[in-house]
N, C-alpha and C positions, 0 to 999 in steps of 0.2 A: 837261286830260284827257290820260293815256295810257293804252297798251296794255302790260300786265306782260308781262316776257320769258317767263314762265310759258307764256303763249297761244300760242308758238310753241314749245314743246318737242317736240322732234323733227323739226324743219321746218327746211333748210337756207336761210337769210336772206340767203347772200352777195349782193353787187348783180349783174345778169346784165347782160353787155356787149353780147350777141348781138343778131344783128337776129328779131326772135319773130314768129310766127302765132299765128293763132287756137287752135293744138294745146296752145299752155304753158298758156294759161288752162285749157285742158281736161282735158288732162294733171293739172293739178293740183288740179284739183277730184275726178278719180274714183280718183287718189290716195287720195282721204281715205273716198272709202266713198260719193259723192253723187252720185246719178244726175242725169246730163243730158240735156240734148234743144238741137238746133244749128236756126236756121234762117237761112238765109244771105242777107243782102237785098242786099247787094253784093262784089265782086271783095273791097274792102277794110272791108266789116262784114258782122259776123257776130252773131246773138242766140244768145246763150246761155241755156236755162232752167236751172235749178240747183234740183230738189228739197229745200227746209227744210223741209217736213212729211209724213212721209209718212201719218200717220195722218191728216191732214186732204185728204191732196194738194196740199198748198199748192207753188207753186212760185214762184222769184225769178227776172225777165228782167232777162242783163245784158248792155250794147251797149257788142260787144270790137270798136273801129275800132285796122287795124293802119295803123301811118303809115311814115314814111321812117327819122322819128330819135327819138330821146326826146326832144329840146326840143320836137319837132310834138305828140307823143303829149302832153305835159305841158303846152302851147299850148291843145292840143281839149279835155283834159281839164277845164282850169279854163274853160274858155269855154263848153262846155256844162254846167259845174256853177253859173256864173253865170247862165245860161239859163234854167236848169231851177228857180232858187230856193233856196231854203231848204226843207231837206229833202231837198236832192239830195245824193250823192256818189258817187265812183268811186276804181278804184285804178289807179296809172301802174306800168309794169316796162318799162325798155328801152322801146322802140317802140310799145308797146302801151296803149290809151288804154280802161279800162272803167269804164262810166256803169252804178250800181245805179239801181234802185227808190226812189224817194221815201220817208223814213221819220222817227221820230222819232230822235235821236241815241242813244236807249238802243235800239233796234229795230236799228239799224246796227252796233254795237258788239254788240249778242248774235250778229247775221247773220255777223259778222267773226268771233269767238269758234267758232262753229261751223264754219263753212268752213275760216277761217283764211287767208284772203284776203290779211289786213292780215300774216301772213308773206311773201306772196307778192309784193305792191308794197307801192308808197306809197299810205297812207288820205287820202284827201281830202274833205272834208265843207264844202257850203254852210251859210254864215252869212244873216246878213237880205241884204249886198248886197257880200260875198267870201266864198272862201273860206278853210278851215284844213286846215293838216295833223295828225294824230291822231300823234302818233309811236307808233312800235310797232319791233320788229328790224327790218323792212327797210327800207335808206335808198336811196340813189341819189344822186351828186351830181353 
């Protein structure tokens, strides 16, 4: 499975070097038109809610822990998507390590589609007992 460059038109994919906060993920979510909501449970995480519905109100929590480096961020990333199971995934950018909502693999991929997340890092999705990367534009290496 990939992601068609299509689902990033418009959306600058370069890889970011920088060291990020909580504000990129944020930033680039209300970018795109989606109302959020922050609640901060520590110095270094932070819950994001992310409205996908509004006729229903449905909202997605997602847990943006900022680390030191991108190998930490890309360490925590897969160790809590191993944690978490099958059905878990998250996206890496630079330093920044975000764990989604438990989902079905096409439920993740519509959530990406929409937001457009998987422009923003790297998609990573739990398997039965690892993970995968989704490729989509944005890399990091």
């Amino acid at each position: 499975m990939r992601l068609l460059p299509s689902v990033c038109t418009g959306v600058d994919a370069r890889p970011d070097y920088a060291t990020l906060d909580e504000n990129a993920v944020v930033a680039f979510l209300k970018a795109r038109g989606l109302p959020v909501r922050l609640e901060r449970a520590r110095a270094d995480l932070l819950y994001v809610e992310v409205q996908v519905n509004p006729d229903t109100n449905e909202w997605a929590r997602l847990r943006v822990a900022v680390l030191a480096s991108p190998d930490q961020a890309g360490r925590e990333l897969h160790d809590a998507i191993l944690q978490h199971g099958s059905g878990s995934w998250g996206i890496h950018r630079a330093n920044l390590a975000v764990l989604g909502p438990e989902g079905s693999v096409p439920d993740i991929v519509a959530f990406m589609a929409k937001t457009k997340l998987s422009c923003w890092g790297v998609l990573t999705v739990g398997g039965r007992d690892d993970d995968f990367v989704i490729p989509g534009n944005y890399r990091e290496l």
